[in-house]
mmCIF file of the N, C-alpha and C atoms, coordinates in Angstrom:
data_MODEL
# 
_entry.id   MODEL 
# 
loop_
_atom_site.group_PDB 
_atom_site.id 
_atom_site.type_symbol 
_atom_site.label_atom_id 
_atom_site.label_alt_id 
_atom_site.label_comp_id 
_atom_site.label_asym_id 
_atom_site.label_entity_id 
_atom_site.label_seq_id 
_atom_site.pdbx_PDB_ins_code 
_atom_site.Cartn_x 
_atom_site.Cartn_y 
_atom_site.Cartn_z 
_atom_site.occupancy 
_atom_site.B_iso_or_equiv 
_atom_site.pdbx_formal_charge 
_atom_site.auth_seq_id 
_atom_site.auth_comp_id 
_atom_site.auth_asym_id 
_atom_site.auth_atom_id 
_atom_site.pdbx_PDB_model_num 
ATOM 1   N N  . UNK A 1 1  ? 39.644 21.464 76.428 1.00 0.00 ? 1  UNK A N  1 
ATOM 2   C CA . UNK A 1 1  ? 39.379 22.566 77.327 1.00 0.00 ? 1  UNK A CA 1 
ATOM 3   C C  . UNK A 1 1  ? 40.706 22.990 77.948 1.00 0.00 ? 1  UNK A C  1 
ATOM 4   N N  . UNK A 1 2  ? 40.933 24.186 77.784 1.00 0.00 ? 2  UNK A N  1 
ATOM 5   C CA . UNK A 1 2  ? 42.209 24.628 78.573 1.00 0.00 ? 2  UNK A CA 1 
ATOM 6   C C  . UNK A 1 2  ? 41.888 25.712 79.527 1.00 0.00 ? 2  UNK A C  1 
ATOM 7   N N  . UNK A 1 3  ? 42.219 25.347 80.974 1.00 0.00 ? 3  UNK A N  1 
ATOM 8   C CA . UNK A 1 3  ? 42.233 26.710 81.769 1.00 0.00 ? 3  UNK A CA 1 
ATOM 9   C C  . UNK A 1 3  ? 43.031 28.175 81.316 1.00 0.00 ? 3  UNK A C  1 
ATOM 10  N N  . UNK A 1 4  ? 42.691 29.337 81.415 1.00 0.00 ? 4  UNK A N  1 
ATOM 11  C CA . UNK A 1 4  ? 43.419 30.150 81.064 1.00 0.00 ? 4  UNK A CA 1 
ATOM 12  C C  . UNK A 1 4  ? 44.022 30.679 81.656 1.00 0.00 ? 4  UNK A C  1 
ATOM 13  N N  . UNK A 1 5  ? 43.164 30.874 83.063 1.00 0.00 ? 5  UNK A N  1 
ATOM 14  C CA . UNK A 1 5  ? 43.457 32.008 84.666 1.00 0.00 ? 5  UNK A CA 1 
ATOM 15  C C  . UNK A 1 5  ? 42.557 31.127 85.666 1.00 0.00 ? 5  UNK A C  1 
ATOM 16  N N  . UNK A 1 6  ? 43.366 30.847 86.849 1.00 0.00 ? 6  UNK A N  1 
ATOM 17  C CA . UNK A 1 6  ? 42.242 30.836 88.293 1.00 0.00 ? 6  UNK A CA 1 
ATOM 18  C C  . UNK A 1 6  ? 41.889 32.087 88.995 1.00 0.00 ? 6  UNK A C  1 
ATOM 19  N N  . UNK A 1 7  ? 40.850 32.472 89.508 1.00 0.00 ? 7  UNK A N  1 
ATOM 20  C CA . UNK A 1 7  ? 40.691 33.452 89.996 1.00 0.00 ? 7  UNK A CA 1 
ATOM 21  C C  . UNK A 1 7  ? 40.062 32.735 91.478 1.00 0.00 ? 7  UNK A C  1 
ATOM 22  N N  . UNK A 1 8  ? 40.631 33.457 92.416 1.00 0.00 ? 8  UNK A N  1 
ATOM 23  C CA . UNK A 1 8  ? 40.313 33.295 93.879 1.00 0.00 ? 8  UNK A CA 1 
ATOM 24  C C  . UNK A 1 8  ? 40.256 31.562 94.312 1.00 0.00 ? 8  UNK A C  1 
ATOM 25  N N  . UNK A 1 9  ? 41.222 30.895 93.208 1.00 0.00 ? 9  UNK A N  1 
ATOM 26  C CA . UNK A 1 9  ? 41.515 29.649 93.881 1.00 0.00 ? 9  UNK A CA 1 
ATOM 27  C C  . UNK A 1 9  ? 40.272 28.597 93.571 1.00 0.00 ? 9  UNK A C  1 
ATOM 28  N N  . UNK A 1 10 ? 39.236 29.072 92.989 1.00 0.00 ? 10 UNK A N  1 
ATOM 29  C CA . UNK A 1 10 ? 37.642 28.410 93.273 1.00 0.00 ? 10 UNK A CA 1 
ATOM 30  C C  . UNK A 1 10 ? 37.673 28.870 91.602 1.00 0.00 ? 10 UNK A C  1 
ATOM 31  N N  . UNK A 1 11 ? 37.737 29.280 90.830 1.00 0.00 ? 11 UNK A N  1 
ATOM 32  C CA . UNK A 1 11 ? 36.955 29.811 89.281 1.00 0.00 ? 11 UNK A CA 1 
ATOM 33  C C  . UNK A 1 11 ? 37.670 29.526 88.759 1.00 0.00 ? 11 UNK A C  1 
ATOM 34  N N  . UNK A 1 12 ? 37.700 29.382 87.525 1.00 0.00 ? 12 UNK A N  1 
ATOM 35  C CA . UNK A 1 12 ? 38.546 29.018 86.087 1.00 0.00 ? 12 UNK A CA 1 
ATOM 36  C C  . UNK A 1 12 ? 37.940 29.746 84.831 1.00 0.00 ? 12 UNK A C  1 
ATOM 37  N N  . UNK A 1 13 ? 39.046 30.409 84.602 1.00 0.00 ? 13 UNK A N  1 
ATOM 38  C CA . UNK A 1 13 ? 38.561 31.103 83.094 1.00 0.00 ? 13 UNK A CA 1 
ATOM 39  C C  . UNK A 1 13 ? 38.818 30.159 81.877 1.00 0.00 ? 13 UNK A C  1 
ATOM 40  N N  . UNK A 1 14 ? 38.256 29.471 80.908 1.00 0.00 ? 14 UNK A N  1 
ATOM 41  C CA . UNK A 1 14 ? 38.136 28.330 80.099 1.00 0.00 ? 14 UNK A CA 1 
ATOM 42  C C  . UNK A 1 14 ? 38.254 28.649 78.240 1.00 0.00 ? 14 UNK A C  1 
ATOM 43  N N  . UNK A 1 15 ? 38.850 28.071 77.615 1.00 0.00 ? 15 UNK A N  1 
ATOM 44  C CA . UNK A 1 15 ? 38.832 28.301 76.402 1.00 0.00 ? 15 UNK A CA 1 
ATOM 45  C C  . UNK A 1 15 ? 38.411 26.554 76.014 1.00 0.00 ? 15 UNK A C  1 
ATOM 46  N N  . UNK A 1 16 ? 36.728 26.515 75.388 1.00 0.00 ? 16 UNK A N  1 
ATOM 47  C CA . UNK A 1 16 ? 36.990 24.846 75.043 1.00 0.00 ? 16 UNK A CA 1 
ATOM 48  C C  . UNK A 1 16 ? 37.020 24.707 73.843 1.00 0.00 ? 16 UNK A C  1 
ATOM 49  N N  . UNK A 1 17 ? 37.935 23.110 73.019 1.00 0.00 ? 17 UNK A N  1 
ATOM 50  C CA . UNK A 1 17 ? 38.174 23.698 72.069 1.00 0.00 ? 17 UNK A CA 1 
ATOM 51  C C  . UNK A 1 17 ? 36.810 22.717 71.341 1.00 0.00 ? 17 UNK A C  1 
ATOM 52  N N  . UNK A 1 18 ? 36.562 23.434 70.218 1.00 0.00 ? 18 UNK A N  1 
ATOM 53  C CA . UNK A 1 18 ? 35.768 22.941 69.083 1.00 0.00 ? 18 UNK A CA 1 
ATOM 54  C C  . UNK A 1 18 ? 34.496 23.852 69.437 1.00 0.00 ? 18 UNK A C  1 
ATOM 55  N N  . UNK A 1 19 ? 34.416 24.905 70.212 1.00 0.00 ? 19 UNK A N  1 
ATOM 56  C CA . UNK A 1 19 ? 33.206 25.679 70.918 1.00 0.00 ? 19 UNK A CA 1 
ATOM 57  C C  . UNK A 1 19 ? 32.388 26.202 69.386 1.00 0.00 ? 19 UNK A C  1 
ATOM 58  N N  . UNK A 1 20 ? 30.934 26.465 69.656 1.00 0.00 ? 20 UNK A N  1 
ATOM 59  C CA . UNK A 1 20 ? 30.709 27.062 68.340 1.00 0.00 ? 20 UNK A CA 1 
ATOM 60  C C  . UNK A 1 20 ? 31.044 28.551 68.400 1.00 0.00 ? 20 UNK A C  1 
ATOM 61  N N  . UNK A 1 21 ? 31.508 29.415 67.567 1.00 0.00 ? 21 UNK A N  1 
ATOM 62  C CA . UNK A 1 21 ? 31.398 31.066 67.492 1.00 0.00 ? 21 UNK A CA 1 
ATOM 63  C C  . UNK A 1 21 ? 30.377 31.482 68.089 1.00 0.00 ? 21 UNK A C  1 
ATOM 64  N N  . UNK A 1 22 ? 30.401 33.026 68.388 1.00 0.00 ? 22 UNK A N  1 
ATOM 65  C CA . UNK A 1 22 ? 31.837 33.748 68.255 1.00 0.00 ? 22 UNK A CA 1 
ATOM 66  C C  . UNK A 1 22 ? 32.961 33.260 69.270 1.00 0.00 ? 22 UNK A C  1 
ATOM 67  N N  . UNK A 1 23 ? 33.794 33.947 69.243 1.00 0.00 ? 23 UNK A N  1 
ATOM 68  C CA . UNK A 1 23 ? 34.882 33.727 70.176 1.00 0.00 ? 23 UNK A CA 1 
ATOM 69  C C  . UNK A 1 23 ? 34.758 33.903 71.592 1.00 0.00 ? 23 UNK A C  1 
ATOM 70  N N  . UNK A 1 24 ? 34.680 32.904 72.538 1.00 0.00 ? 24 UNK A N  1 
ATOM 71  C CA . UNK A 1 24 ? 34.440 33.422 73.814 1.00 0.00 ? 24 UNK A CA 1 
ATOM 72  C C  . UNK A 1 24 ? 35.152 32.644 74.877 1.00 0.00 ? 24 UNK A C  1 
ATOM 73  N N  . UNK A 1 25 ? 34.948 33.041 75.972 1.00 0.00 ? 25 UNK A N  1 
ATOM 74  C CA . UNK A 1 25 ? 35.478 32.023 77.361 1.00 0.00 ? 25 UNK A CA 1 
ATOM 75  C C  . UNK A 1 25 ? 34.510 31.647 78.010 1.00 0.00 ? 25 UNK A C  1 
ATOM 76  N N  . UNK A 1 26 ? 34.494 30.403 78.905 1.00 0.00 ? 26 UNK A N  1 
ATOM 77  C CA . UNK A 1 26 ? 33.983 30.334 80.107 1.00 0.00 ? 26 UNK A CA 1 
ATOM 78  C C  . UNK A 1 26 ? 34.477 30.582 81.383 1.00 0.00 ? 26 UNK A C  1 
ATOM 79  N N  . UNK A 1 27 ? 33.664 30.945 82.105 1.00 0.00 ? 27 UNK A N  1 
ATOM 80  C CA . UNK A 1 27 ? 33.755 31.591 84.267 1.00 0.00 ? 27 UNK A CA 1 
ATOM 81  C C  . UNK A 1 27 ? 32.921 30.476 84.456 1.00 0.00 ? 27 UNK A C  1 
ATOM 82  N N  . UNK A 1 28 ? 33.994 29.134 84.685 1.00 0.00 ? 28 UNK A N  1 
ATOM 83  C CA . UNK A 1 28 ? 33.537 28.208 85.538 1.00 0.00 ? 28 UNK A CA 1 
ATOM 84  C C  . UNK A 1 28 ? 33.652 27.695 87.024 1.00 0.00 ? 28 UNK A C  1 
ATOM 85  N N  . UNK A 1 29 ? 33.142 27.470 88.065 1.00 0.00 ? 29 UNK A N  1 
ATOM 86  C CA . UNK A 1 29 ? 33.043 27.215 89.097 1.00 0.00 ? 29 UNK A CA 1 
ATOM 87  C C  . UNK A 1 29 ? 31.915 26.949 90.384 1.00 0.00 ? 29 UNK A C  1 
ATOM 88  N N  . UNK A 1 30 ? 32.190 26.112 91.262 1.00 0.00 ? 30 UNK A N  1 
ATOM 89  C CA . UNK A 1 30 ? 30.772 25.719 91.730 1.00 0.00 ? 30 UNK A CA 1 
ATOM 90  C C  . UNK A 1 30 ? 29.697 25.669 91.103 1.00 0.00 ? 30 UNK A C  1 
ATOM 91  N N  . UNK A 1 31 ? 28.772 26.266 90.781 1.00 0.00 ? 31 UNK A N  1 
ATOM 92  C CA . UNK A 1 31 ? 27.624 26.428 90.506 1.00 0.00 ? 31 UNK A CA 1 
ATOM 93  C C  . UNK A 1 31 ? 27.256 27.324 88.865 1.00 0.00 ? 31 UNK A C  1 
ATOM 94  N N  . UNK A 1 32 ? 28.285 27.964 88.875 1.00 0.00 ? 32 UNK A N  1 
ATOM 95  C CA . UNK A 1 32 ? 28.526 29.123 87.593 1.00 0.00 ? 32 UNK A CA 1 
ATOM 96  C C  . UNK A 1 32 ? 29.362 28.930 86.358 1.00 0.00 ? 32 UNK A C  1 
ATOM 97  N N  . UNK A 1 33 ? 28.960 29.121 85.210 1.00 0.00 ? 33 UNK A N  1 
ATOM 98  C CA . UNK A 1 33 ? 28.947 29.022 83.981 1.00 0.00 ? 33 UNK A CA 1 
ATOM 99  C C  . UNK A 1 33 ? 28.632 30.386 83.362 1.00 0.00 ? 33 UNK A C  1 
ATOM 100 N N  . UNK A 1 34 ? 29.721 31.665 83.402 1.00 0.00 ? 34 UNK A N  1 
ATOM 101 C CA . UNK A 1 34 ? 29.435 32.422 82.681 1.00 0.00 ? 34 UNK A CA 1 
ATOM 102 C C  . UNK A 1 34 ? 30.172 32.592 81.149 1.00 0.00 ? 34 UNK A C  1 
ATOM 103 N N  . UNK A 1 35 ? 29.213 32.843 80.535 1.00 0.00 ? 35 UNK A N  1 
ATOM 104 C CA . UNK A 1 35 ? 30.169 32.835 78.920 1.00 0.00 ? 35 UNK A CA 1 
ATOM 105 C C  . UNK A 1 35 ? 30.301 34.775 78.371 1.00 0.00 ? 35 UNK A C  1 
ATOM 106 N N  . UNK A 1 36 ? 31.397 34.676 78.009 1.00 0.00 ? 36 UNK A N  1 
ATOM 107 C CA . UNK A 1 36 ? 31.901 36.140 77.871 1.00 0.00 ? 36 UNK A CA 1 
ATOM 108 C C  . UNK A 1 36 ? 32.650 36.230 76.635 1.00 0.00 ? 36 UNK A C  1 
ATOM 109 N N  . UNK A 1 37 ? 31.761 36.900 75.655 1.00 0.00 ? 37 UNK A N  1 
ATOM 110 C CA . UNK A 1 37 ? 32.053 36.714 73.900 1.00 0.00 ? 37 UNK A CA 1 
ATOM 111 C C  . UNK A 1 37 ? 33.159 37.910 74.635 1.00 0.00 ? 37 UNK A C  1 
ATOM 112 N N  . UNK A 1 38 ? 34.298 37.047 73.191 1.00 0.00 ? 38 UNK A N  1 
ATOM 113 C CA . UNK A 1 38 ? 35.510 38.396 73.355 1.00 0.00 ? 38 UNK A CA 1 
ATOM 114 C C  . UNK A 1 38 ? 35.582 39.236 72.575 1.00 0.00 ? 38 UNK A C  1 
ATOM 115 N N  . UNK A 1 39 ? 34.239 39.320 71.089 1.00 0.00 ? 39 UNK A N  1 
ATOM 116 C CA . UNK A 1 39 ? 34.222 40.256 70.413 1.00 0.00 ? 39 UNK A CA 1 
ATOM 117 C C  . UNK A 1 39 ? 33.477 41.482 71.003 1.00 0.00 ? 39 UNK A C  1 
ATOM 118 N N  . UNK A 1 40 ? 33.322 41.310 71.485 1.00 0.00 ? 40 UNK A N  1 
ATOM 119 C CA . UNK A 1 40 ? 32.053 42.071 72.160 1.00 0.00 ? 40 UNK A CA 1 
ATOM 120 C C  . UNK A 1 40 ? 31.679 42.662 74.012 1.00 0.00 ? 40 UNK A C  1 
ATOM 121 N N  . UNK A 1 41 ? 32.546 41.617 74.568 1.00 0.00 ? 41 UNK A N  1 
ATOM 122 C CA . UNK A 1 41 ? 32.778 41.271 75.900 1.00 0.00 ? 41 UNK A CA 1 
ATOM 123 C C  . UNK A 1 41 ? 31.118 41.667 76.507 1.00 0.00 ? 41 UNK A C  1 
ATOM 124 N N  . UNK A 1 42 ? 30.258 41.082 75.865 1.00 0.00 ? 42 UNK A N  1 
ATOM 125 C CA . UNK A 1 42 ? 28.840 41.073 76.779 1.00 0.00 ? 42 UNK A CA 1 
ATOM 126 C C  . UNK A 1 42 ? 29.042 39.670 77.023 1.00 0.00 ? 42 UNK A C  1 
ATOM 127 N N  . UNK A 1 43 ? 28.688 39.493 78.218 1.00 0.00 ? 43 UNK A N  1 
ATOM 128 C CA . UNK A 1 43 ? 28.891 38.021 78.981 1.00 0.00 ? 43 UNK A CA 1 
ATOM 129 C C  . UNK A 1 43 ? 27.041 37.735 79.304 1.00 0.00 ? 43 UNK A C  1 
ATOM 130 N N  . UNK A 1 44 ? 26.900 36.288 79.434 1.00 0.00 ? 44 UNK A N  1 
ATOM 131 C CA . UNK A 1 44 ? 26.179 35.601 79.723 1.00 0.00 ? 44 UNK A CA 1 
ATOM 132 C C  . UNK A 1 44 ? 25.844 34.881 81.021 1.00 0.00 ? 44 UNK A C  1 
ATOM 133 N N  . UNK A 1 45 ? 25.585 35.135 81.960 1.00 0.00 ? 45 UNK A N  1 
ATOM 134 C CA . UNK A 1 45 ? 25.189 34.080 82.748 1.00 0.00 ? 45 UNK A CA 1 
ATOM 135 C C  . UNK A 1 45 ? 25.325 34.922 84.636 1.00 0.00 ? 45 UNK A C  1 
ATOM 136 N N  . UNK A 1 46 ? 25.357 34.313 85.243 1.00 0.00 ? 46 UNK A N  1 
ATOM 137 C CA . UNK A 1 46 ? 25.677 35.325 86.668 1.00 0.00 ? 46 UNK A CA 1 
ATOM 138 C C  . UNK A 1 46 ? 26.824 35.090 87.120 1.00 0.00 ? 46 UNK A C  1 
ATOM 139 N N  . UNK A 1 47 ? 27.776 36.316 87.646 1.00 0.00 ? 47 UNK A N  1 
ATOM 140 C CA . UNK A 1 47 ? 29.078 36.037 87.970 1.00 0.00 ? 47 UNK A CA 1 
ATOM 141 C C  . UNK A 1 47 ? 28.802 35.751 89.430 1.00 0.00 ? 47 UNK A C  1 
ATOM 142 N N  . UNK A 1 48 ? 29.867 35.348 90.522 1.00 0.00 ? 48 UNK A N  1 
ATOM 143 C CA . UNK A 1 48 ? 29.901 34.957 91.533 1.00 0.00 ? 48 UNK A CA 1 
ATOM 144 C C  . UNK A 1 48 ? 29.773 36.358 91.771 1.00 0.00 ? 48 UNK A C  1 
ATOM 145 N N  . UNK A 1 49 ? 29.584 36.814 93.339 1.00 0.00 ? 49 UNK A N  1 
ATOM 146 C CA . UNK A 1 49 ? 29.453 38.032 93.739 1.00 0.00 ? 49 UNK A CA 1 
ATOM 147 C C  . UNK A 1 49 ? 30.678 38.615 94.194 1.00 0.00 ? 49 UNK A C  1 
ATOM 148 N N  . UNK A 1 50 ? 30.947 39.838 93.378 1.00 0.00 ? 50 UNK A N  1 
ATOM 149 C CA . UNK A 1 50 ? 32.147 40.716 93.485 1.00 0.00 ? 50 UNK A CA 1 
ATOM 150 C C  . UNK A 1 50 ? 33.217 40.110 92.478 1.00 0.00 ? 50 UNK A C  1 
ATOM 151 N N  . UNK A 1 51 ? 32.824 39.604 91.813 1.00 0.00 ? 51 UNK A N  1 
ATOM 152 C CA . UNK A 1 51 ? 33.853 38.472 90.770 1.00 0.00 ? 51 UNK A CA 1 
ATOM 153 C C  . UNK A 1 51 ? 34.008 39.426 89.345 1.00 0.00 ? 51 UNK A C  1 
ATOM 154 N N  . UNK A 1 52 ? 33.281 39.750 88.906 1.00 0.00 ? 52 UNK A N  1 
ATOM 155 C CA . UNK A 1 52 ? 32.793 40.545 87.901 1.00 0.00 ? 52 UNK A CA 1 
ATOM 156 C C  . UNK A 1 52 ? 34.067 41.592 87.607 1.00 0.00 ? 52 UNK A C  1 
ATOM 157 N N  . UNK A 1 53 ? 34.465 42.369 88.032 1.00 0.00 ? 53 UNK A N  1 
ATOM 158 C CA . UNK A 1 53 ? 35.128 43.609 87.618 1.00 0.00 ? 53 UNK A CA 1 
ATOM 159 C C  . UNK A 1 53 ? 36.273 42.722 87.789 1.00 0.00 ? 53 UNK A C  1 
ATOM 160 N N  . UNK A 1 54 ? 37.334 42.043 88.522 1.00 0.00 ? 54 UNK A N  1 
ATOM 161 C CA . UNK A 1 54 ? 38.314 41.490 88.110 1.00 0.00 ? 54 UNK A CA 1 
ATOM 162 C C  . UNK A 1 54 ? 38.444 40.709 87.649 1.00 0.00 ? 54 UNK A C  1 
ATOM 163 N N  . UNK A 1 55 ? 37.457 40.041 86.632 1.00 0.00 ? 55 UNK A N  1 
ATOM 164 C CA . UNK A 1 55 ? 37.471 39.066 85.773 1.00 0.00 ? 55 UNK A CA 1 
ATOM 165 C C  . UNK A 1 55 ? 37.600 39.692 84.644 1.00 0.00 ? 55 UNK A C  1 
ATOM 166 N N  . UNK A 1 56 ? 36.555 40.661 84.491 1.00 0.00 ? 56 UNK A N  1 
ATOM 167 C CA . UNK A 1 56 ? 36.627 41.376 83.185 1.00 0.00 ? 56 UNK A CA 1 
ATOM 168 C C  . UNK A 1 56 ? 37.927 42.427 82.633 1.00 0.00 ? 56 UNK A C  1 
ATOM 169 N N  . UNK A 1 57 ? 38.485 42.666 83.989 1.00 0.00 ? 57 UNK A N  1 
ATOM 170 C CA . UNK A 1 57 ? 39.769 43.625 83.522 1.00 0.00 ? 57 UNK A CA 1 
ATOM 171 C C  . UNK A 1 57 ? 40.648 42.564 83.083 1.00 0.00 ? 57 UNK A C  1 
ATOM 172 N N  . UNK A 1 58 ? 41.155 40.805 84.067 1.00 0.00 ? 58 UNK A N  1 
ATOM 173 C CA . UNK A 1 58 ? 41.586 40.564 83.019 1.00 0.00 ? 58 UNK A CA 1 
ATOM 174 C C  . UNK A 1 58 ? 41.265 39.713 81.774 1.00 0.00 ? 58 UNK A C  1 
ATOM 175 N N  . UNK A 1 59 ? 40.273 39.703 81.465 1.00 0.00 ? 59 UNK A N  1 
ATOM 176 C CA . UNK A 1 59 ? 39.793 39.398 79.805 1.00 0.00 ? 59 UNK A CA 1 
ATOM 177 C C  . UNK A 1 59 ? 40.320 40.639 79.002 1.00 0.00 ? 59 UNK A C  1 
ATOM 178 N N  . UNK A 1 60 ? 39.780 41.816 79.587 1.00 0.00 ? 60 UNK A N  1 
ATOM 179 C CA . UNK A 1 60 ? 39.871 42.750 78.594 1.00 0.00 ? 60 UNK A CA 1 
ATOM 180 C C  . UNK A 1 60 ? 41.727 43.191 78.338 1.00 0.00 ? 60 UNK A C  1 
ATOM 181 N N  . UNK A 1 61 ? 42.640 42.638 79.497 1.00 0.00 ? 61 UNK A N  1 
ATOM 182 C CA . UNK A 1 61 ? 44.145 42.931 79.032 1.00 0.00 ? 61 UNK A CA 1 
ATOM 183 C C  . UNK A 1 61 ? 44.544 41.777 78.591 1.00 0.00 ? 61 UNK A C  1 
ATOM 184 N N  . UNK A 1 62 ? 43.299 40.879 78.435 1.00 0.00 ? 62 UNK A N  1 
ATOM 185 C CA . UNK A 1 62 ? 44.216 39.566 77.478 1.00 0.00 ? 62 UNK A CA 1 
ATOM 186 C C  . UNK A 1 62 ? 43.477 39.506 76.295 1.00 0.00 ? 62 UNK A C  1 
ATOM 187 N N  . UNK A 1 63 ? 42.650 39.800 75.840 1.00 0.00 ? 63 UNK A N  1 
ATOM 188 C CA . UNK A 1 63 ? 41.602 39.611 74.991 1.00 0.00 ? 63 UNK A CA 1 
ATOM 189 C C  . UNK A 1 63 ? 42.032 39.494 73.581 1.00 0.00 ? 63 UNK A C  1 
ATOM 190 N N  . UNK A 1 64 ? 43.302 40.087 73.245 1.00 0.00 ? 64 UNK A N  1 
ATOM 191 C CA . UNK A 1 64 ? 43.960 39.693 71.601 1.00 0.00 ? 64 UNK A CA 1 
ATOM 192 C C  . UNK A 1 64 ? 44.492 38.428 72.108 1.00 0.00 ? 64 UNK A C  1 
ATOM 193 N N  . UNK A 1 65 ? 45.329 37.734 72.997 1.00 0.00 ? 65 UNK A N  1 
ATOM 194 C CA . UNK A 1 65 ? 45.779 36.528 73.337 1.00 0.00 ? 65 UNK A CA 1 
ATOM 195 C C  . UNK A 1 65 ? 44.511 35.471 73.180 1.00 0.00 ? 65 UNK A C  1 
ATOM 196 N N  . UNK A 1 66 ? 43.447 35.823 74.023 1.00 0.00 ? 66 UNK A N  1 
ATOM 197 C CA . UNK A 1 66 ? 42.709 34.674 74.130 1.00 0.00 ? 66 UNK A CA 1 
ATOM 198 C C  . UNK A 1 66 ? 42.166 34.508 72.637 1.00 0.00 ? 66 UNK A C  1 
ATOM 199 N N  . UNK A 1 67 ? 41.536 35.756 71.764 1.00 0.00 ? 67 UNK A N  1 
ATOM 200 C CA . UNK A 1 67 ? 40.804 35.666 70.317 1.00 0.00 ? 67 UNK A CA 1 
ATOM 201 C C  . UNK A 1 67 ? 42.119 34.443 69.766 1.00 0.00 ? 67 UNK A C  1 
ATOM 202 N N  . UNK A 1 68 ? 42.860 35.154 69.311 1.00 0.00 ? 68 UNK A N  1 
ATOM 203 C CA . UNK A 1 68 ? 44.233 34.510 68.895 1.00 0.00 ? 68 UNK A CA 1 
ATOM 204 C C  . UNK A 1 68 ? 43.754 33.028 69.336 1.00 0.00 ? 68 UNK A C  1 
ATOM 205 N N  . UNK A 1 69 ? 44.018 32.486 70.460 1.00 0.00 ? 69 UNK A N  1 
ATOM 206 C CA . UNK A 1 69 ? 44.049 31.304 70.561 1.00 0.00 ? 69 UNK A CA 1 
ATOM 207 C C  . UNK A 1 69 ? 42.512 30.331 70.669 1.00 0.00 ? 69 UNK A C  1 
ATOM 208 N N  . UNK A 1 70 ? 41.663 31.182 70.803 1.00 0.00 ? 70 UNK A N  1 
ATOM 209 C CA . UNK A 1 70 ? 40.303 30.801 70.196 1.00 0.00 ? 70 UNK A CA 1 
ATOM 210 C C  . UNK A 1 70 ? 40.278 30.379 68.977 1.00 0.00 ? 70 UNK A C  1 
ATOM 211 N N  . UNK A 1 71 ? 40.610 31.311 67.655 1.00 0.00 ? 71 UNK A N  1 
ATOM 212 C CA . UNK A 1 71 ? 40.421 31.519 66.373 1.00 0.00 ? 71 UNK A CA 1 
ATOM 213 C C  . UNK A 1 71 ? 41.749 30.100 66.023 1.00 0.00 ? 71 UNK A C  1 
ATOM 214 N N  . UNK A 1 72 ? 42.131 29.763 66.659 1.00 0.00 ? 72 UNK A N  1 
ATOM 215 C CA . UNK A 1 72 ? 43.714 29.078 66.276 1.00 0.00 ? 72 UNK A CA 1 
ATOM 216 C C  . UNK A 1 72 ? 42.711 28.067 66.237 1.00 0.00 ? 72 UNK A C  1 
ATOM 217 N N  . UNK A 1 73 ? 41.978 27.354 67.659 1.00 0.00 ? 73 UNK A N  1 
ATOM 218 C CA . UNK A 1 73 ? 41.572 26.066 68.003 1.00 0.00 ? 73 UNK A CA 1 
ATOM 219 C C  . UNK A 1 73 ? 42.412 24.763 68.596 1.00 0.00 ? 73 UNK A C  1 
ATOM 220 N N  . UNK A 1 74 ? 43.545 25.019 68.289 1.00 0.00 ? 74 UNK A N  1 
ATOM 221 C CA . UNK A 1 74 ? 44.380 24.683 69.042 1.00 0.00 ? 74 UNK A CA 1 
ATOM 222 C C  . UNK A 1 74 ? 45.456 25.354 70.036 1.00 0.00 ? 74 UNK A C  1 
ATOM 223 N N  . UNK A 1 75 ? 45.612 24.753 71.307 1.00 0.00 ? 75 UNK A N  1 
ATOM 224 C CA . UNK A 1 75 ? 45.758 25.760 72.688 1.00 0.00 ? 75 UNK A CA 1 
ATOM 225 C C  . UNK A 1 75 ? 47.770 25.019 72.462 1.00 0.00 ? 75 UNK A C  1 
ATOM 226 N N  . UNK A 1 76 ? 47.797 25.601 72.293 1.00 0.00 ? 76 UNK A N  1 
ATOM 227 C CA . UNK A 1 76 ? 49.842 25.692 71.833 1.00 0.00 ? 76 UNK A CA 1 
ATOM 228 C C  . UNK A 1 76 ? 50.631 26.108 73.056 1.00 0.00 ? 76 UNK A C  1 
ATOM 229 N N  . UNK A 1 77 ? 49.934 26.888 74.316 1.00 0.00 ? 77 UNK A N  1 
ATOM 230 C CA . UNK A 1 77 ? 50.455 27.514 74.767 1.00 0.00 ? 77 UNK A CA 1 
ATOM 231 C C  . UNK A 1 77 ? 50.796 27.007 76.287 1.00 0.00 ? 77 UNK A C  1 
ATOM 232 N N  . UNK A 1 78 ? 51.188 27.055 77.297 1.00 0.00 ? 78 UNK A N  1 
ATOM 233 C CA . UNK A 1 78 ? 51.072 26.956 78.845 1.00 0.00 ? 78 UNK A CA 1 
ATOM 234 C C  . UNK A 1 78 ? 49.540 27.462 79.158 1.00 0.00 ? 78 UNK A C  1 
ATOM 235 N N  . UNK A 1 79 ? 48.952 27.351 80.291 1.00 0.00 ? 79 UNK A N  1 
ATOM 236 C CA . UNK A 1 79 ? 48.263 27.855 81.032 1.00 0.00 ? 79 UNK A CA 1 
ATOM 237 C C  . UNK A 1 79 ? 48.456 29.046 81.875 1.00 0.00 ? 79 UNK A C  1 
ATOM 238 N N  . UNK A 1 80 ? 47.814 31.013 81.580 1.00 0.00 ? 80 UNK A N  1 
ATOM 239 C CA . UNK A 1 80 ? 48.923 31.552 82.285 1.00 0.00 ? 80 UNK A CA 1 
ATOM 240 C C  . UNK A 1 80 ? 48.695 32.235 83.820 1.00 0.00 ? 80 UNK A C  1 
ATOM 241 N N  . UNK A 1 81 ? 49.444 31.969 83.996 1.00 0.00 ? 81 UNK A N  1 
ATOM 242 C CA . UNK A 1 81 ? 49.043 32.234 85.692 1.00 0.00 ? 81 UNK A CA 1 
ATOM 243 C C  . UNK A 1 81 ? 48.165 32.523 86.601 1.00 0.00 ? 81 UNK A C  1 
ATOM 244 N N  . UNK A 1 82 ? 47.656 32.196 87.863 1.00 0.00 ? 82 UNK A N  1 
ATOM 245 C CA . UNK A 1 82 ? 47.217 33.265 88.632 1.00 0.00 ? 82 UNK A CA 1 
ATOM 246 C C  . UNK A 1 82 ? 47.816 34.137 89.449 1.00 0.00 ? 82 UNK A C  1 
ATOM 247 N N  . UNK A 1 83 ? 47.293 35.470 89.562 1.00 0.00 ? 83 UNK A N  1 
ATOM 248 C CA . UNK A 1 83 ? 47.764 36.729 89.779 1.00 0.00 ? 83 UNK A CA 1 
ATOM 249 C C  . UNK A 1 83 ? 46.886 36.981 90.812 1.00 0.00 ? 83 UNK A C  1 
# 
């Protein structure tokens, strides 16, 4: 499992590895487990409240990075920041 992004100090955006397809992340924290295919970016599960739109903008400006390192299965890279 590699973190990708923290968001608000409390969430973690997740790539785990050996996941079954398609390609996706997890929005883990407290209580929440959302899964968000990156072919497709329809997500699964309930976001925290008000979490939603800046999570998804950045999936959607990383979204060739994360496929990429989904489709790889192995995480080669750093963990990249929070912003």
């Amino acid at each position: 499992m590699a973190t990708k992004h923290r968001f608000r100090d409390k969430y973690r955006l997740e790539i785990r590895e050996d996941d079954s397809p398609p390609a996706h992340v997890h929005l883990v924290g407290g209580n929440f487990d959302v899964l968000i295919n990156l072919e497709n970016l329809n997500c699964t599960g309930t976001f925290p409240r008000g979490l939603r739109q800046e999570v998804m903008k950045w999936v959607t400006e990383n979204r060739n990075k994360l496929i990429e390192e989904w489709n790889s299965g192995i995480d080669e890279t750093p963990p990249l920041s929070s912003g």
